[in-house]
Structure formats: C-alpha cells, structure tokens
BAKOLPA-611227 format. One record per residue (C-alpha): residue in one letter; chain; x, y, z. Coordinates in steps of 0.1 Angstrom, whole numbers, plus 2048, in hexadecimal, padded with zeros to 3 digits. Example, Ala and Ser with C-alpha at 12.3 -4.5 7.8 and 13.67 -1.06 7.14 Angstrom:
<node rest="a" kette="A" c1="87B" c2="7D3" c3="84E"/>
<node rest="s" kette="A" c1="889" c2="7F5" c3="847"/>
! end
This chain:
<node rest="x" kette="A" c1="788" c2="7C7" c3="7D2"/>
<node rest="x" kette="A" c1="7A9" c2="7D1" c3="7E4"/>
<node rest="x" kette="A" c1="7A4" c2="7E7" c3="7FF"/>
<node rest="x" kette="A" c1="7C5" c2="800" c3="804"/>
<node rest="x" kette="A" c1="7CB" c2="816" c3="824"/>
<node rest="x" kette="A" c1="7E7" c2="832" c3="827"/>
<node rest="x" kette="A" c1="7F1" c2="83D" c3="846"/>
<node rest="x" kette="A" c1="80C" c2="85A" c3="857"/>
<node rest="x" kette="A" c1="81A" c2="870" c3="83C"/>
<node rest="x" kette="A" c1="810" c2="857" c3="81F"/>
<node rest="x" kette="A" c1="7EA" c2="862" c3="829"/>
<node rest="x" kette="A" c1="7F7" c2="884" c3="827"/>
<node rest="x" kette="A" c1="809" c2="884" c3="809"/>
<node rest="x" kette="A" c1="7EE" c2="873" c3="7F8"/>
<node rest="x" kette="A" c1="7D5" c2="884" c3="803"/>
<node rest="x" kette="A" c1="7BC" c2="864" c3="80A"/>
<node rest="x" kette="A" c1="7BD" c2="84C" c3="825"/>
<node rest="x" kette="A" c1="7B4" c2="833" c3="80B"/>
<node rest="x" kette="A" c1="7A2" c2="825" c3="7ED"/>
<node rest="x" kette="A" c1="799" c2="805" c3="7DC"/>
<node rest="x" kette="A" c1="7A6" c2="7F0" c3="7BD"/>
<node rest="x" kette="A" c1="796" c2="7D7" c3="7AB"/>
<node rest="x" kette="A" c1="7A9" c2="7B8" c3="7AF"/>
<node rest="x" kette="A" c1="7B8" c2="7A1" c3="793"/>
<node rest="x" kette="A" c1="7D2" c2="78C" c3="78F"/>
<node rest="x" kette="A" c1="7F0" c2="7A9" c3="786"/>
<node rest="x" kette="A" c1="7E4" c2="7B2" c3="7A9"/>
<node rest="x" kette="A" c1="7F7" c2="794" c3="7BB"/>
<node rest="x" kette="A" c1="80B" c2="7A2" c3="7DB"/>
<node rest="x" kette="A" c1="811" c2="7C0" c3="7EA"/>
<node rest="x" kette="A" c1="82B" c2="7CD" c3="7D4"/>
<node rest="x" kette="A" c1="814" c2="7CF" c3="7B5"/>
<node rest="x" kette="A" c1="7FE" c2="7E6" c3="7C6"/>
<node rest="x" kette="A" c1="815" c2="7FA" c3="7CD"/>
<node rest="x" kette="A" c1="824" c2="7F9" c3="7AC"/>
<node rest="x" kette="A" c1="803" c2="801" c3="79F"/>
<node rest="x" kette="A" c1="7FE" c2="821" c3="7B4"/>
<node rest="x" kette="A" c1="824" c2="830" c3="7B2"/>
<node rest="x" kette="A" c1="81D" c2="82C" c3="78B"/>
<node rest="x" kette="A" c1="802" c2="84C" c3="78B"/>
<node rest="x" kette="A" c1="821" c2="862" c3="795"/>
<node rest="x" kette="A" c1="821" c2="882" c3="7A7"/>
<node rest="x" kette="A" c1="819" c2="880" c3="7CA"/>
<node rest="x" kette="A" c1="819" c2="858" c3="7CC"/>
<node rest="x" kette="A" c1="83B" c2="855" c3="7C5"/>
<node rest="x" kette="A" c1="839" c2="85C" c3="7EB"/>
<node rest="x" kette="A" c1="833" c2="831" c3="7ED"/>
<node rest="x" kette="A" c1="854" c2="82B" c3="7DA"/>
<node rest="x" kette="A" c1="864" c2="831" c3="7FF"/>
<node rest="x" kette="A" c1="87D" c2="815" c3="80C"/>
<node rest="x" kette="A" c1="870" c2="81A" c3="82C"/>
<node rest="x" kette="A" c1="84E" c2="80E" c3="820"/>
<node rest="x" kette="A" c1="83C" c2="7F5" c3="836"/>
<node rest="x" kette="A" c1="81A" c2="7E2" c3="831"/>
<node rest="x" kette="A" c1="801" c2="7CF" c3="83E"/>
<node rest="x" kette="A" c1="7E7" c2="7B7" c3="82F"/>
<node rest="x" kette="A" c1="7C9" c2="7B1" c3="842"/>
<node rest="x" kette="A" c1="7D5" c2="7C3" c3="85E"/>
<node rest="x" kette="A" c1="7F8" c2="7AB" c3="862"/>
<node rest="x" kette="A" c1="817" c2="7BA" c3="859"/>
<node rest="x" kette="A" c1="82A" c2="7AD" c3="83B"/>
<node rest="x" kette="A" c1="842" c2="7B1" c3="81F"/>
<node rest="x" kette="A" c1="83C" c2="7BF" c3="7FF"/>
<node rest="x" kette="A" c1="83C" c2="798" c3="7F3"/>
<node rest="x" kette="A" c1="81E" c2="790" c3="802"/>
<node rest="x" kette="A" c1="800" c2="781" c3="7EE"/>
<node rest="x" kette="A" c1="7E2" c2="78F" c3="7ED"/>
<node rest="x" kette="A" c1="7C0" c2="78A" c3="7E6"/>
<node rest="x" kette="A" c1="79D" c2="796" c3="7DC"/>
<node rest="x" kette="A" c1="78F" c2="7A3" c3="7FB"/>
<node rest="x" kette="A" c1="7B2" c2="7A9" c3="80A"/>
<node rest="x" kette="A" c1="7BB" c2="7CE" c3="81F"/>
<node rest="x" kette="A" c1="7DE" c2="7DE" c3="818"/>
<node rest="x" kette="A" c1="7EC" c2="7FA" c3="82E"/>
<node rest="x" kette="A" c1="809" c2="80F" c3="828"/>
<node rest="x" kette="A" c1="819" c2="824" c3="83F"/>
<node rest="x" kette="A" c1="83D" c2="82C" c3="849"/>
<node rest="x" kette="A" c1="858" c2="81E" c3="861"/>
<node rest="x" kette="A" c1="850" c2="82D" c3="882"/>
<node rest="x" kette="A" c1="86F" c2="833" c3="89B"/>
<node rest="x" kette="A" c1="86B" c2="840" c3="8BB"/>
<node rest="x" kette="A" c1="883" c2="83E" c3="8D8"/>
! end
C-alpha cells in the first residue's frame, strides 16, 4: 500500500489530504502515481503543475524516484517567500 498526502492548494483543489493505492509494479516512482491520479481528470489535473514537488517518506525528491510498498508520497507546491 502507497500512502499519498496533498498539501497547500493541491489539498484544496482535491478536496482530500490524502488516500491510499495499492502498490504494484506499474507503481514504480513518483511520476506513475501521479500519472495515475491526473488520469481521473477534472480537478486532478491540478497535479499536472510544473511546479509540482514531492516527497517520499518524508525526503524530498524528484518525480524519478522509486518507490516502494509501504512508501509515503506528498505533493505540494513550490513555496516562495521573500
């Protein structure tokens, strides 16, 4: 089981803070969960954003990074601030 968090205006687009997917092997990095969630349309296009960035297991990372079963994925926007 993959365990995804959204956070900032990805929670709020969404709607959810988060949810689970059943891991398997199309499920390999980053990028193919969220290829997987921008798929259903509507509202998730919202994590087809270039200024996406994610986490796994609570380290940032790139959209390239491997996952596992039993891995945590957050996305949430760049944040600037000055």
């Amino acid at each position: 089981m993959i365990r995804i968090q959204f956070f900032a205006r990805y929670r709020e687009a969404l709607g959810t803070d988060g949810e689970s997917l059943e891991w398997s092997a199309d499920l390999s990095r980053v990028e193919d969960i969220r290829q997987r969630l921008s798929s259903r349309g509507g509202v998730w296009l919202v994590l087809g954003d270039t200024g996406l960035m994610c986490a796994r297991n609570d380290e940032l990372c790139g959209l390239d990074e491997p996952i596992a079963d039993g891995d945590q994925v957050a996305f949430f926007p760049t944040v600037t601030g000055g």
